[in-house]
DOTI-223963 format. One line per field, with one value per residue (C-alpha): residue number from 0; residue in three letters; x, y, z. Coordinates in pm, 1 decimal. Example, Ala and Ser with C-alpha at 12.3 -4.5 7.8 and 13.67 -1.06 7.14 Angstrom:
<pts>
num c(0 | 1)
residu c(ala | ser)
east c(1230.0 | 1367.0)
north c(-450.0 | -106.0)
up c(780.0 | 714.0)
</pts>
This chain:
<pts>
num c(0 | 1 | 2 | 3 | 4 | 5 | 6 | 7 | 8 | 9 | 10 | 11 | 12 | 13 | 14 | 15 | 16 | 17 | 18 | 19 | 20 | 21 | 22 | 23 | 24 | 25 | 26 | 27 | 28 | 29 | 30 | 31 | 32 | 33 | 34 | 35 | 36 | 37 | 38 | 39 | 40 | 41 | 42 | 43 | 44 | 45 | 46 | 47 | 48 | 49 | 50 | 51 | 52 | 53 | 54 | 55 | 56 | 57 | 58 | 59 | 60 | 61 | 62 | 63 | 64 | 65 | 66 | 67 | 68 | 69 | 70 | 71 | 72 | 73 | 74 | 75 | 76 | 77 | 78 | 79 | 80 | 81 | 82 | 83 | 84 | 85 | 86 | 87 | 88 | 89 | 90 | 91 | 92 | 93 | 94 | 95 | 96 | 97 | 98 | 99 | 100 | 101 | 102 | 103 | 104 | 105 | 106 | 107 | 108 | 109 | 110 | 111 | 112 | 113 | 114 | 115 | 116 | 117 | 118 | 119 | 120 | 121 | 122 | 123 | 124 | 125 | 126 | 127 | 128 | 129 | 130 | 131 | 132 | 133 | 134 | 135 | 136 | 137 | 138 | 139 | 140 | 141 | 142 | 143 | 144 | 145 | 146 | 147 | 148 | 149 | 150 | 151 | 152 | 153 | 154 | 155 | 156 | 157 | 158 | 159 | 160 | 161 | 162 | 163 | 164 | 165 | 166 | 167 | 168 | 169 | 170 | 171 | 172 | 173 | 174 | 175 | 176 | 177 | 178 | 179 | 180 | 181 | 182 | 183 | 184 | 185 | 186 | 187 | 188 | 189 | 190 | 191 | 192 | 193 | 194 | 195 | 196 | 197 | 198 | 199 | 200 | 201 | 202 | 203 | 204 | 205 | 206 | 207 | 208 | 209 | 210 | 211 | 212 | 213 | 214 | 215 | 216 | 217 | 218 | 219 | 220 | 221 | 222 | 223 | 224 | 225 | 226 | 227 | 228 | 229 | 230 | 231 | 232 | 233 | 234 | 235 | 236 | 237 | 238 | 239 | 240 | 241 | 242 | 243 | 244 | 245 | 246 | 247 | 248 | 249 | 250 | 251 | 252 | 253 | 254 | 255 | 256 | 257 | 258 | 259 | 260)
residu c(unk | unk | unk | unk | unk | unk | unk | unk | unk | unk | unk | unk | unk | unk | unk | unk | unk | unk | unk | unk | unk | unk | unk | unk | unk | unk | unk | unk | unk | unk | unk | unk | unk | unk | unk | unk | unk | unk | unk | unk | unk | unk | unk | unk | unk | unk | unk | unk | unk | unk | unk | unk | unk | unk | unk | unk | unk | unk | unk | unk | unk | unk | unk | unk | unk | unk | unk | unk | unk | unk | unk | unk | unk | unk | unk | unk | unk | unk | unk | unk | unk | unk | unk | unk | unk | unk | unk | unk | unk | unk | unk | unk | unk | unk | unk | unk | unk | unk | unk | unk | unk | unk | unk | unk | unk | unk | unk | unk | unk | unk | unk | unk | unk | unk | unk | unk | unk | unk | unk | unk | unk | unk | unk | unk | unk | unk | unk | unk | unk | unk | unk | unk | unk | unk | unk | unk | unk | unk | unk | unk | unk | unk | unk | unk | unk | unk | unk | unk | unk | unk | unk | unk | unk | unk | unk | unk | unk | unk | unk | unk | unk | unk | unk | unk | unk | unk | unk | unk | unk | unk | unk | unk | unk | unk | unk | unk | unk | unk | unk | unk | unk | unk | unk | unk | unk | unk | unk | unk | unk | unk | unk | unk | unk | unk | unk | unk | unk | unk | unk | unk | unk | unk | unk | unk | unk | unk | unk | unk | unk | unk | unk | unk | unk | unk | unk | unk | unk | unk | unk | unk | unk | unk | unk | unk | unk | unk | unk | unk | unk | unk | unk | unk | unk | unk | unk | unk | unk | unk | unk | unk | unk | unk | unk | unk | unk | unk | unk | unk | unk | unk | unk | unk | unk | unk | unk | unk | unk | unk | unk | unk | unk)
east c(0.0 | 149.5 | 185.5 | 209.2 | 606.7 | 590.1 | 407.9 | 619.4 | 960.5 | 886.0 | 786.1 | 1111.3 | 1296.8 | 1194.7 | 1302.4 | 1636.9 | 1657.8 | 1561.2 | 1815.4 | 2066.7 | 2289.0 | 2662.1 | 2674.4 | 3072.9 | 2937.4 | 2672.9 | 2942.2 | 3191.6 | 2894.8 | 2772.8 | 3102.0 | 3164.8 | 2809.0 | 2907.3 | 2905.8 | 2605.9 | 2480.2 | 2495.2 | 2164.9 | 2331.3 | 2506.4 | 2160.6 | 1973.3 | 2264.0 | 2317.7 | 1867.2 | 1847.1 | 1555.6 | 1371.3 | 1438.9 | 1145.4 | 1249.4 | 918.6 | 870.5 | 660.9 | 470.8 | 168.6 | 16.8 | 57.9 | -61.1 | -314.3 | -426.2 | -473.3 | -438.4 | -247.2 | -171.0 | -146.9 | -118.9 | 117.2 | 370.1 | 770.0 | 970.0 | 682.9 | 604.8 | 1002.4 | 997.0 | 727.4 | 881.5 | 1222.4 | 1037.0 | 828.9 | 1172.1 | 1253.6 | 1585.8 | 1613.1 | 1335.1 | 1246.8 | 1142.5 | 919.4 | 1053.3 | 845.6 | 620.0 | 376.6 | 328.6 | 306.9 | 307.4 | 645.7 | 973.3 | 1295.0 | 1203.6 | 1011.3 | 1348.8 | 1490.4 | 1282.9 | 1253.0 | 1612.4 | 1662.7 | 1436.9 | 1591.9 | 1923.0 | 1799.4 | 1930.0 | 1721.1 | 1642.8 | 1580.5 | 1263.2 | 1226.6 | 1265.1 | 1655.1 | 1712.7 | 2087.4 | 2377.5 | 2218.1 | 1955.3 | 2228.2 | 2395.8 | 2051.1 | 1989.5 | 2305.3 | 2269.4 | 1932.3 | 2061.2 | 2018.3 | 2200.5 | 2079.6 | 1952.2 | 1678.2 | 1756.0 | 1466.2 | 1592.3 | 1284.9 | 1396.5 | 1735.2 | 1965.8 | 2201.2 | 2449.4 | 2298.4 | 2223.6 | 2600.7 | 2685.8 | 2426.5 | 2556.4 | 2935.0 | 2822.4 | 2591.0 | 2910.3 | 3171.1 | 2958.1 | 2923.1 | 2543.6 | 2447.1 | 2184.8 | 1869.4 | 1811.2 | 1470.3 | 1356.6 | 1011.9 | 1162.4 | 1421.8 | 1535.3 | 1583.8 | 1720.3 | 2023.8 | 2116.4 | 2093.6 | 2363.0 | 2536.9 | 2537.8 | 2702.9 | 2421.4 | 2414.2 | 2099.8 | 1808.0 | 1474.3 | 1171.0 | 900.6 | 579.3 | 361.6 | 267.0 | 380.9 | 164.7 | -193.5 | -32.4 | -132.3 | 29.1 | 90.1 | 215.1 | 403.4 | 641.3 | 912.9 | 865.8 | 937.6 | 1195.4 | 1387.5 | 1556.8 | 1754.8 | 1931.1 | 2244.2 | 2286.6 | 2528.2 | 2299.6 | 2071.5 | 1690.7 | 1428.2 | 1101.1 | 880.6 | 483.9 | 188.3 | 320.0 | 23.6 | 38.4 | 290.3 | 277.5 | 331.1 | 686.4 | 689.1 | 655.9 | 929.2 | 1166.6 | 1107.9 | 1141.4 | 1519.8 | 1436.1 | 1654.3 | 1436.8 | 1100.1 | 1001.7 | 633.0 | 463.1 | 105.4 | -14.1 | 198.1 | 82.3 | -258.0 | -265.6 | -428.5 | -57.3 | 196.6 | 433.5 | 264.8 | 148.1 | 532.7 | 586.9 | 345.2 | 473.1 | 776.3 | 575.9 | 687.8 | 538.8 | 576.9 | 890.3)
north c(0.0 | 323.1 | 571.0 | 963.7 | 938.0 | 703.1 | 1011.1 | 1279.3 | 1083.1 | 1016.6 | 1375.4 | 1479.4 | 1177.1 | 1306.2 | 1637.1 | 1574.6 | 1350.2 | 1682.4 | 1898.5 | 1981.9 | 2224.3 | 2157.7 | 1994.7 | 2076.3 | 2401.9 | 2393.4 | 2240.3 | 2533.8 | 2768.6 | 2631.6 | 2594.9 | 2977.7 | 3021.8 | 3198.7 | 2946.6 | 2818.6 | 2828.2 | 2560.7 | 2344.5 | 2052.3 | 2251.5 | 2524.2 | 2147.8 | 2052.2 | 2413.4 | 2422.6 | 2383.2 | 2157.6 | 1973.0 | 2167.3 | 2308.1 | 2242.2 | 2496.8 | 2471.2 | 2731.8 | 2493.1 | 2628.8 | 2276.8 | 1925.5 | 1655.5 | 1464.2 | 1823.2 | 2043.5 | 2399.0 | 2502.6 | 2851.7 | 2922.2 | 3293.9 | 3277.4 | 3551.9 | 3366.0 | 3651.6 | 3722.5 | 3358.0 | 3349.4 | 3594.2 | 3502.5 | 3155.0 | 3281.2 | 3496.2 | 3174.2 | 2999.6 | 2786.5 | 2675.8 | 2612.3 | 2668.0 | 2368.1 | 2561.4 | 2308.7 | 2386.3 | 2111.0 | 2371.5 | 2071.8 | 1944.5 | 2119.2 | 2488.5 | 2594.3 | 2773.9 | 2868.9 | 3209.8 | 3103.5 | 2994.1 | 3298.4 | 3541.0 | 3305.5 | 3294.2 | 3642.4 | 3757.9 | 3617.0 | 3437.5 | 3077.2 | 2784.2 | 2652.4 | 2321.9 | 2299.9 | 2040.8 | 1904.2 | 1532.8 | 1520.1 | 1294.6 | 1428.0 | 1566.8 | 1885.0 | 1905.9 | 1936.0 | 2208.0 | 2378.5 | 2385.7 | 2562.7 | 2808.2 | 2847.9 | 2993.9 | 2661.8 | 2560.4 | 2159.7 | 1939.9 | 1658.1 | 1318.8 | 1063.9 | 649.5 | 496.7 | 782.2 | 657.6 | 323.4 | 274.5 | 368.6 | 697.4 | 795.4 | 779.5 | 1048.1 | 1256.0 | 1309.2 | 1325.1 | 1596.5 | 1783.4 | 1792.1 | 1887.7 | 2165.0 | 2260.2 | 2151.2 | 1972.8 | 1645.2 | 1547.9 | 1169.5 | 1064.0 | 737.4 | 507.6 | 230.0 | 10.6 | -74.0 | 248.7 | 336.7 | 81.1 | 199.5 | 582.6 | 511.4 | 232.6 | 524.0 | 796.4 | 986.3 | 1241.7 | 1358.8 | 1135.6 | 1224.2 | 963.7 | 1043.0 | 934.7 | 915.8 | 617.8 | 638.8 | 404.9 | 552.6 | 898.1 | 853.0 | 955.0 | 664.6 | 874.8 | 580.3 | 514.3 | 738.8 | 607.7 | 248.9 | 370.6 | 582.1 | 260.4 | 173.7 | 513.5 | 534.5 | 826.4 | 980.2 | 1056.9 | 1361.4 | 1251.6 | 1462.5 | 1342.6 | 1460.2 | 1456.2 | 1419.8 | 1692.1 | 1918.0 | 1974.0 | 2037.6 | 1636.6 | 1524.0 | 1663.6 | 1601.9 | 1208.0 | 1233.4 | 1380.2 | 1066.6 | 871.3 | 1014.0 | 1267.1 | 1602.0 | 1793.3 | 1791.3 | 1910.8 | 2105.9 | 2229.5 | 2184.9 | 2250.4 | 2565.7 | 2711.6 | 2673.0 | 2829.7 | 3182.7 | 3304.1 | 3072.5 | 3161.2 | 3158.3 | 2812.0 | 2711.4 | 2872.9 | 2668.1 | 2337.7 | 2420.1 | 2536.9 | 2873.0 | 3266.2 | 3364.2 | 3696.9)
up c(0.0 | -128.7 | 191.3 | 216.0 | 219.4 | -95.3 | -285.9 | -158.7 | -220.5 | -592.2 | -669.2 | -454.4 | -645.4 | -1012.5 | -898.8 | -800.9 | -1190.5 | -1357.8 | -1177.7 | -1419.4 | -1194.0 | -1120.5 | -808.9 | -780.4 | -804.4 | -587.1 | -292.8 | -417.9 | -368.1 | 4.0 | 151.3 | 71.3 | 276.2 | 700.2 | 959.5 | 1059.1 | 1396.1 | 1605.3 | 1609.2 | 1808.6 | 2081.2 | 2061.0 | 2158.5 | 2399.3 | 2572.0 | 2661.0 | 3089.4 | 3063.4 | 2730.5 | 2437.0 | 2191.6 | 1820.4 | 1746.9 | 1370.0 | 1058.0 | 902.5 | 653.4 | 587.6 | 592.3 | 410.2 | 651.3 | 817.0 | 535.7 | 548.2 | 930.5 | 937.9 | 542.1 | 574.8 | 858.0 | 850.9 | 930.7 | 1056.3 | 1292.7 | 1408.0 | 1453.2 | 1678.4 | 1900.2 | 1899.6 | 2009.6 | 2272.0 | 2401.1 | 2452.5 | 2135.5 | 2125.7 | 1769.4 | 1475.4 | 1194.0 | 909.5 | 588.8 | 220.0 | 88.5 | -137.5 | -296.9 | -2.9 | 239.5 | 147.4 | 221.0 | 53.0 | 84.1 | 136.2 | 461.2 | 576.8 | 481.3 | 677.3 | 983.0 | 1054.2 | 934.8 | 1232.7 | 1568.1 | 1631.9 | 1667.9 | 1478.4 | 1176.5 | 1049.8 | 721.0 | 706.2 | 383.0 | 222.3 | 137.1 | -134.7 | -320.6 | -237.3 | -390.9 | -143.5 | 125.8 | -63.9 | -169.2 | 209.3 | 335.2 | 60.5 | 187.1 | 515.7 | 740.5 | 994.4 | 986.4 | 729.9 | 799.5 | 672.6 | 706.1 | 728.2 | 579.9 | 269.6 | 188.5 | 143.2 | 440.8 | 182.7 | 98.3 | 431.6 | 522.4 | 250.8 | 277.6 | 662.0 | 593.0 | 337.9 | 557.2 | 808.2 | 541.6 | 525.5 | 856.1 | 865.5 | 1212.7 | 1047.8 | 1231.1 | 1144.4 | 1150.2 | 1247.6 | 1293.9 | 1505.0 | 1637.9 | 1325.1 | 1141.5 | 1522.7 | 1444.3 | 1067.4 | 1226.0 | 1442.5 | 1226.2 | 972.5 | 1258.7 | 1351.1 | 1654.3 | 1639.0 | 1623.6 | 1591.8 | 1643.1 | 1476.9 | 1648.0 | 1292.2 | 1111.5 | 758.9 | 672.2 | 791.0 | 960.9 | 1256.2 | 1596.3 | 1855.2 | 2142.2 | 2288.4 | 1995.7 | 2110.8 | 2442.6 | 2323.8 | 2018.7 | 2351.8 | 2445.0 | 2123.8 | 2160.2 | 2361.4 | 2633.5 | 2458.5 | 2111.9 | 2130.1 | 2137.0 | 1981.9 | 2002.0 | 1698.0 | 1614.8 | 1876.5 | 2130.5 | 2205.8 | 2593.0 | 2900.7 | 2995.4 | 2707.2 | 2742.0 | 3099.7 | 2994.8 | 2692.9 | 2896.3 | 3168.0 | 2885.5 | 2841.4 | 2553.9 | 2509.4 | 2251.4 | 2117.5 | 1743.3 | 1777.1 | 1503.5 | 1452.5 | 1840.5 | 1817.5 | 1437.7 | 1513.0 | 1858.4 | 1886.8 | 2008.7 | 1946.6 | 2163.0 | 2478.9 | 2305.5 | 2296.5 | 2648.7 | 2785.4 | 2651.8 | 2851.9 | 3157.1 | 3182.3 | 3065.4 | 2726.0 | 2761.0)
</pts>
């Protein structure tokens, strides 16, 4: 049964056949870009769970989320509600987004940006350091073992921090097989995209303490953090609960039980 990530990889798949840029150049181009900021030390460096809060306009499943939404301004209320890094989408058939939202996010507030979009090529990682981001998402159940390990030793040649994205146990073990540092669990079903709220819980115990653990999809309210971080998580990515609030960064201050600034 074809699922949502089946559709999205072959349209990101026949993309990435059709681009006809240098990608010498392209690397040339990137590793001329300023230091990025750190995303793995911004995670490391937060004195409780960290709030990956991310712009997203829509999503496949949902529908329209905050279409209209302004970056710069979300950016700012995010950094003001105590996000320690932003995830930014890209994805424009999908799910509504550009570069450009990038762009003015990070332009508005110092925080670290993930570029969140379905990395396929080598020219995706340079395309998102020329973008202006400071880490690249690379998704297991995307890319062959093989693929996955140059994908990340490009992202660091560049200076890009990589948030690897896994489902379960067994994409856990080719993250780290594959030298990941980041690790992301994503509580949604690929197959029906639905959340199962324990997944990350039960996925927590394939990572070793020394790997950052962000926790991704199904975190609405103040215990559901409470209960990742028991579960031994560093970092959770939020985007729907917090681009559909009234004010989303009292939203996002409120995950992390404390007043919006």
């Amino acid at each position: 049964m074809p699922t949502y990530l089946d559709k999205i990889l072959a349209a990101h798949r026949e993309a990435a056949r059709a681009d006809r840029r240098d990608v010498g150049r392209l690397l040339a181009d990137a590793s001329r870009c300023a230091a990025p900021r750190g995303f793995t030390v911004a995670l490391k460096a937060s004195p409780g769970v960290a709030v990956i809060a991310e712009i997203k306009r829509r999503s496949p499943s949902k529908g329209p989320l905050g279409p209209d939404l302004e970056p710069a301004l979300v950016a700012k209320a995010y950094a003001a509600g105590g996000a320690a890094c932003l995830s930014v989408l890209t994805d424009a058939e999908f799910f509504g987004g550009s570069a450009d939202d990038l762009a003015e996010a990070r332009s508005a507030v110092d925080l670290p940006v993930l570029r969140k979009d379905f990395t396929v090529g080598l020219a995706d990682v340079c395309d998102a350091r020329l973008m202006g981001a400071d880490a690249v998402l690379l998704i297991v159940a995307a890319l062959a073992p093989g693929e996955l390990g140059d994908l990340l030793g490009a992202a660091r040649g560049l200076g890009l921090d990589a948030l690897v994205e896994v489902h379960d146990e067994a994409e856990a073990e080719v993250a780290l097989d594959a030298g990941a540092e980041v690790v992301g669990v994503n509580q949604r079903d690929l197959v029906t995209f639905e959340v199962d709220t324990q997944r990350a819980v039960r996925v927590a115990g394939s990572l070793p303490g020394h790997i950052v653990r962000v926790a991704e999809s199904g975190v609405r309210h103040r215990d559901d953090v409470t209960r990742l971080a028991d579960a031994g998580f560093d970092a959770v990515l939020v985007g729907e609960a917090l681009v559909t609030a009234p004010d989303p960064g009292a939203a996002l201050a409120a995950l992390m039980g404390v007043e919006a600034s």
